[in-house]
N, C-alpha and C positions, 0 to 999 in steps of 0.2 A: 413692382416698385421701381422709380427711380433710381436711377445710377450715378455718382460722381467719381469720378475719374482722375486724376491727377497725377501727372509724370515729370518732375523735374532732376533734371542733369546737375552735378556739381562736381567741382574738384577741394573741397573743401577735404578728403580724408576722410576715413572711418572714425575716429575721437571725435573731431569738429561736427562732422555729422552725427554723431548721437548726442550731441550737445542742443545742436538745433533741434530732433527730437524731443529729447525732453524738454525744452524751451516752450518748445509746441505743444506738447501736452500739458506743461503749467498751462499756458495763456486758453486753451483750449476747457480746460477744469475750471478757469475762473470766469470766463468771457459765456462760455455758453453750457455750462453746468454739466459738463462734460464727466462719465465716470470711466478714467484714465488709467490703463495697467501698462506699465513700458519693460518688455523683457530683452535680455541681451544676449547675443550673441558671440559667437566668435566671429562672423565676417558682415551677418548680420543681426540687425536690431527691430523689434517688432511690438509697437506700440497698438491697440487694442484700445477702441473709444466705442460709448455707447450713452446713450439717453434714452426717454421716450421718444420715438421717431428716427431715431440714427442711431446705425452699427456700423461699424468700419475698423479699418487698419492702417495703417503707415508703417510700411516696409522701409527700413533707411540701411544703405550701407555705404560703401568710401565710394562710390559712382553715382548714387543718384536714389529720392526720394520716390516713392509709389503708393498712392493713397487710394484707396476703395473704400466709398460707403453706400451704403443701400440706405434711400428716405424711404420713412414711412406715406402713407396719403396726402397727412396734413402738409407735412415738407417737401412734397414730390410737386407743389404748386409753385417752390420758389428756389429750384432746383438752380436755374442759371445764377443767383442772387449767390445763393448759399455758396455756389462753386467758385465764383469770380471771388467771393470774399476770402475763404481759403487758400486759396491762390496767391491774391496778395499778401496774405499773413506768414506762408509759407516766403514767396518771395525777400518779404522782406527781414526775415529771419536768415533766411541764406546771403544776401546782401550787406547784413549791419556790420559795421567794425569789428574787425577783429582783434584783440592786441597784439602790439607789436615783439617780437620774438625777442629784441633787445631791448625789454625796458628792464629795468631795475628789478629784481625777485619783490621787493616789496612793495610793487606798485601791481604786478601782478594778479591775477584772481587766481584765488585755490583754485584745483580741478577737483571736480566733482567724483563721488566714491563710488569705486566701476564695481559691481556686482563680482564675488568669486566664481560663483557657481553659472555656469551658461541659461541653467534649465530653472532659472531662480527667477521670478517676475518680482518687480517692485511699485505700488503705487507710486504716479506722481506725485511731488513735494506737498505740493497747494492742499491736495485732496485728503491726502496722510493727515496732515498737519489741522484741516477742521472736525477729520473723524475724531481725534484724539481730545479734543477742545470740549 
């Protein structure tokens, strides 16, 4: 089977970085029907994606993202397509705006609800959210 690969570096911190994470497994559960499990760590975060034709991981911690998926045959034909487009998806979730440290508490976004337990896995939002529907 085909291999995708993916290693990006960031100084974005461990919070910011599980942020983007689950970012990516929304856009991931809605864009390509992805079924997304994101568990958390104490240094690291290990998010768990699968369909028909792809399994894989995304390792994320305060230094840097690491994705592995194995395609099946059918997707093993559009392997470089599939990868460059991850890429950019990832890119550009590590790139978008961040807010600003000083703005006002009420212009601010909530931070999202950290798992107590380490060894606790949680679906992502998107996919929770149509099981229950």
């Amino acid at each position: 089977m085909p291999d995708i690969h993916i290693h990006r570096e960031h100084h974005l911190g461990f919070q910011e970085a599980r942020k983007v994470g689950v970012s990516w497994a929304e856009k991931a559960e809605k864009k390509f029907d992805m079924d997304c499990s994101y568990e958390e760590g104490d240094t690291q975060d290990t998010l768990y994606f699968s369909r028909a034709g792809v399994k894989g991981t995304l390792l994320v911690d305060a230094h840097q993202f690491e994705m592995r998926a194995a395609l099946g045959f059918l997707f093993g034909a559009f392997k470089e397509r599939i990868e460059a487009e991850i890429g950019e998806q990832l890119d550009a979730l590590l790139n978008a705006p961040r807010p600003a440290a000083h703005m006002a508490p009420a212009t601010q976004k909530k931070p999202a609800k950290a798992v107590k337990d380490s060894t606790t896995a949680r679906r992502a939002p998107a996919k929770a959210a149509a099981r229950k529907a």
